[in-house]
C-alpha positions as CSV (number, residue, x, y, z in Angstrom):
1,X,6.4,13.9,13.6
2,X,7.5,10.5,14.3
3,X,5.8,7.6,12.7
4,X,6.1,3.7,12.3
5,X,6.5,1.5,9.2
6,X,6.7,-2.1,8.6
7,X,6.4,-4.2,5.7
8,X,5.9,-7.9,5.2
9,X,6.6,-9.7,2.1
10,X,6.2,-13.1,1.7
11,X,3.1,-16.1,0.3
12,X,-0.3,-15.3,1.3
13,X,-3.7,-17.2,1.4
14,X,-7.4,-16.1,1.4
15,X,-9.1,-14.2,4.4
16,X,-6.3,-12.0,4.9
17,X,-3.6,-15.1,5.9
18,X,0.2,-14.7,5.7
19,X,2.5,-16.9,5.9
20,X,5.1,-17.6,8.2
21,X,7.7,-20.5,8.5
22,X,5.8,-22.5,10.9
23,X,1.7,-21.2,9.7
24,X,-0.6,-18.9,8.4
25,X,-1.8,-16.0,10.2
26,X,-4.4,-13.3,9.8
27,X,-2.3,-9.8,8.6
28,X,-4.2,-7.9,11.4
29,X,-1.9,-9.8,14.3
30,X,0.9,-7.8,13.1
31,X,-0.9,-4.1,13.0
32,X,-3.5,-4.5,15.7
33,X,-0.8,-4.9,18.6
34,X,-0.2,-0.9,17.9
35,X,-3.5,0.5,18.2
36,X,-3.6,3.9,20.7
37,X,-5.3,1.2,23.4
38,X,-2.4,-1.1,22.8
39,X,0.5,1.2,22.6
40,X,0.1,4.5,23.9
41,X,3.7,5.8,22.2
42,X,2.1,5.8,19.3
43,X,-0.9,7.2,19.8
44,X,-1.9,9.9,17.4
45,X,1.2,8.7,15.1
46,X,1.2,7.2,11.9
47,X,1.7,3.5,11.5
48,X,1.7,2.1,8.3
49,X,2.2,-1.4,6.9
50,X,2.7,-2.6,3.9
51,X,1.7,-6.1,2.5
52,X,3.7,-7.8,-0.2
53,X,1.1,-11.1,-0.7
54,X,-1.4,-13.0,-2.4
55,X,-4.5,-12.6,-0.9
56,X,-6.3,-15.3,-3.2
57,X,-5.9,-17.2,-5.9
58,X,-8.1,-15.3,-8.2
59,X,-7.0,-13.6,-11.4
60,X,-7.7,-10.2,-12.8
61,X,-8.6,-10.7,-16.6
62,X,-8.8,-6.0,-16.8
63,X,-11.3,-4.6,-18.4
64,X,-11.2,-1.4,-22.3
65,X,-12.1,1.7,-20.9
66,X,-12.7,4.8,-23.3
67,X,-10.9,8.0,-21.8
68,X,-12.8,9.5,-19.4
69,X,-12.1,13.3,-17.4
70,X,-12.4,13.1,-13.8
71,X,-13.1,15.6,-11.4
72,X,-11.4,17.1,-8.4
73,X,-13.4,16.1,-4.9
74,X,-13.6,19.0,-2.3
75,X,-13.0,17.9,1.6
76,X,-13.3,19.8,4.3
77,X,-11.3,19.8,7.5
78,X,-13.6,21.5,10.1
79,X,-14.0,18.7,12.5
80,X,-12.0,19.2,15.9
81,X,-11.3,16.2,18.8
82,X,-9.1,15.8,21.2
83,X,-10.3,12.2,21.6
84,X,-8.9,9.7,18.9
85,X,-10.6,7.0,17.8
86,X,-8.5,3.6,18.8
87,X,-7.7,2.5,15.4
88,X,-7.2,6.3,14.3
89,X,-3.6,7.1,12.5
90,X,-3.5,3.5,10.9
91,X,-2.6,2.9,6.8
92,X,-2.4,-0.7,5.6
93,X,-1.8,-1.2,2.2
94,X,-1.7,-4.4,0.3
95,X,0.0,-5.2,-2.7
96,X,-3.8,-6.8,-4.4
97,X,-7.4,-6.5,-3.5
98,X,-8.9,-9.7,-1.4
99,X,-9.0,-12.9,-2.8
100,X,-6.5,-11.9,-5.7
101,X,-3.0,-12.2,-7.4
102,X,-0.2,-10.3,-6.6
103,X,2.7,-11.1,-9.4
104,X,6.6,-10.8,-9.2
105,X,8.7,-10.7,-12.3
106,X,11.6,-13.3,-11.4
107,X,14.3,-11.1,-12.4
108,X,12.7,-7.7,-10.9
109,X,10.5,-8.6,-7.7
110,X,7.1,-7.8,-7.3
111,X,5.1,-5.4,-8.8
112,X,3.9,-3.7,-5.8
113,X,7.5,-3.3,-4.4
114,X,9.3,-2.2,-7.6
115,X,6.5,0.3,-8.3
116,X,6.6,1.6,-4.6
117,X,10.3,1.8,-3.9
118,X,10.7,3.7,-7.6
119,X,8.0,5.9,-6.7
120,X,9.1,6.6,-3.1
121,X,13.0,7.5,-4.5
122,X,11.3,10.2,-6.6
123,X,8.7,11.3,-4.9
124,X,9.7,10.6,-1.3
125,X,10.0,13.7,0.0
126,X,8.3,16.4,-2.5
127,X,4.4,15.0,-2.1
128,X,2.6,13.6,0.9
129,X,1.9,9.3,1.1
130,X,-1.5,9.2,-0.3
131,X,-0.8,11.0,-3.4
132,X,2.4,8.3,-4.0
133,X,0.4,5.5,-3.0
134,X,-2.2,6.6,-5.3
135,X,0.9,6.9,-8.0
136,X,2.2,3.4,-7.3
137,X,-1.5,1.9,-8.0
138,X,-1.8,3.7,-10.8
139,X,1.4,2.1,-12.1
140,X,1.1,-1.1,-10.9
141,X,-2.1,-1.2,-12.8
142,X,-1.3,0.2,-15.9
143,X,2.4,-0.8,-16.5
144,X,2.1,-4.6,-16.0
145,X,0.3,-7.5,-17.5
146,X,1.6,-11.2,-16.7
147,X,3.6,-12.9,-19.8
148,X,2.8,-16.9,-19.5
149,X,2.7,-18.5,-23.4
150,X,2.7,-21.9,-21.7
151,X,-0.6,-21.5,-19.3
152,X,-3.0,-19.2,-21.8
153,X,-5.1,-18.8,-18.2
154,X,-2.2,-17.1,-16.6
155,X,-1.3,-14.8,-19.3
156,X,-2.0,-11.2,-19.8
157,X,-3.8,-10.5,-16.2
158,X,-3.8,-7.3,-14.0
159,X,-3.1,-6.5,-10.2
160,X,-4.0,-3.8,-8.6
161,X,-3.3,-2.6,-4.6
162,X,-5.5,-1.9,-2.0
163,X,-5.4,0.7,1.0
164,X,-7.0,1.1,4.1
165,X,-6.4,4.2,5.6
166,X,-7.3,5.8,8.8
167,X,-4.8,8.2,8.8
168,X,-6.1,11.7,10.5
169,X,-3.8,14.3,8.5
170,X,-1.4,13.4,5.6
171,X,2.0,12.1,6.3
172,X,4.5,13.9,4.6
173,X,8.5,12.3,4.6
174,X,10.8,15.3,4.9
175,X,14.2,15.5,3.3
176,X,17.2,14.3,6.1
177,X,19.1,17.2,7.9
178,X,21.7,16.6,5.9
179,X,20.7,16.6,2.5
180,X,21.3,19.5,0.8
181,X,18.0,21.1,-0.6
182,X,18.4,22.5,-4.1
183,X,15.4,25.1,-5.6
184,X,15.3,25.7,-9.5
């Protein structure tokens, strides 16, 4: 199955703003253009776009939790269409929830990026997107806390990404043709 990526990393402002060299713009400019309406050649195709920016200026001070167990969720897949919604086979991911931080270490990059590519390179082509995304959170969340001795109100705050999916089926990356596959 073919699909589309793109990513965008650079400085971000409230209300879903990038920025650009020459002004801020709302992230959807860049994903809307390939709705099904829009562009027909990906219809029924997964696009996905991923978001390397601030998306406010708020911090996350984290919250103690106590272990908890969480259960499995059952879904069921017995809906058939031939009709797709417009905005169906979308995933946007951000690298922070709205009107939050996203934090780089100067020598390593970002968070979100280190967490995803290291994640990807393992993962990439064993278990489907969600399931890495949901790894790459998880990490981002739990393996990070800012280090800032000279502004005490910057120091020892969170992050965590958001998705948005509308993806109908999960996307899977399969190894390249010319990779040898090896089985234990």
């Amino acid at each position: 199955m073919t699909a589309s990526a793109s990513s965008s990393l650079t400085h971000g402002l409230q209300n879903d703003m990038i920025c650009a060299k020459d002004a801020a713009y709302k992230s959807d400019k860049i994903w809307k253009p390939f709705t099904a309406a829009k562009c027909t050649t990906l219809a029924g195709k997964p696009k996905l776009f991923f978001f390397q920016a601030c998306r406010g200026d708020q911090v996350d001070s984290g919250v103690v939790l106590s272990p908890r167990t969480f259960l499995p969720s059952e879904a069921t897949d017995s809906v058939t269409s031939y009709t797709i919604p417009t905005h169906a086979d979308f995933l946007i991911a951000h690298s922070s929830v709205q009107d939050f931080r996203s934090w780089r270490n100067l020598v390593e990059g970002t968070w979100y990026i280190e967490c995803l590519c290291k994640v990807l390179d393992e993962y990439g082509t064993e278990i489907d997107l969600m399931s890495m995304l949901i790894l790459t959170i998880r990490k981002v969340a739990t393996d990070f806390t800012t280090i800032n001795p000279i502004d005490k109100t910057m120091y020892d705050k969170k992050q965590v990404p958001s998705v948005t999916t509308m993806l109908l089926r999960s996307v899977y990356f399969p190894p390249k043709l010319n990779e040898k596959i090896t089985t234990a």
